[in-house]
C-alpha positions in Angstrom: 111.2 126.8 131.6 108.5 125.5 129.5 107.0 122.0 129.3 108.0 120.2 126.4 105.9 119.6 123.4 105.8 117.0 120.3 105.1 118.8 117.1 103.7 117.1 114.0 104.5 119.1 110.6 104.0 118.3 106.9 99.8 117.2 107.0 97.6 118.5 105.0 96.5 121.9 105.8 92.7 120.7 105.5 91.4 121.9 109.3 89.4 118.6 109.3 91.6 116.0 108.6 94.3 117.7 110.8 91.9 118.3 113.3 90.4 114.4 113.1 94.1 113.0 113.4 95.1 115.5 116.6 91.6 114.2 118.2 92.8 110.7 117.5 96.6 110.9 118.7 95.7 113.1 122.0 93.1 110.0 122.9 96.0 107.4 121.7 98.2 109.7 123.9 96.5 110.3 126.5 97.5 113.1 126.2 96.1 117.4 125.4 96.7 119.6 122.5 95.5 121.4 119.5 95.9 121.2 115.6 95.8 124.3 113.2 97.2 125.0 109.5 98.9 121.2 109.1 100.5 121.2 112.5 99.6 119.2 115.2 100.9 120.1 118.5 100.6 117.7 121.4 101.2 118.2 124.9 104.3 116.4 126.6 107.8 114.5 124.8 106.0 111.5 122.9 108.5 111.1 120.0 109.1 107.2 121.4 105.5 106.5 120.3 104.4 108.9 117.6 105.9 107.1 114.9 104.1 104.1 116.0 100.6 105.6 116.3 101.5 107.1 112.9 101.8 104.3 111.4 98.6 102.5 112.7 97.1 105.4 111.8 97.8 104.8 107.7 100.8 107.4 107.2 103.8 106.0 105.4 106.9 104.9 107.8 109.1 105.8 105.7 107.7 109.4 105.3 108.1 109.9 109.5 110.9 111.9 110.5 111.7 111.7 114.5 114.1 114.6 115.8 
C-alpha cells in the first residue's frame, strides 16, 4: 500500500512560483516533495494544516478546497 500524499492543484503553471511555494510549504511541513506543471505534491496527509500555511502564504481562503 502506498504512503499517502497531499496534493495541491489549480496554481499557476509558472515552474518558479510553483516551485518557490513547494520549497516554502515542505520547510513549513517539515516535510519532502516536488512541484511540476501547477501541482504541488507533498509527502505525507497534511490536509489539517495546508489550508492554514495557504493562507499565511497570501492565497485566498475562500479559494482553498480540502478533500
Amino acid at each position: 500500500m502506498g504512503k499517502p500524499m497531499t496534493i495541491i492543484q489549480g496554481l499557476p503553471k509558472n515552474g518558479a512560483f510553483t516551485r518557490r511555494d513547494a520549497h516554502r510549504l515542505k520547510a513549513r511541513l517539515a516535510t519532502g516533495g516536488t512541484a511540476k506543471e501547477g501541482v504541488i505534491m507533498l509527502q505525507g496527509d497534511h490536509r489539517n494544516r495546508i489550508k492554514d500555511e495557504l493562507v499565511k502564504m497570501g492565497f485566498a481562503e475562500d479559494h482553498i478546497e480540502i478533500y
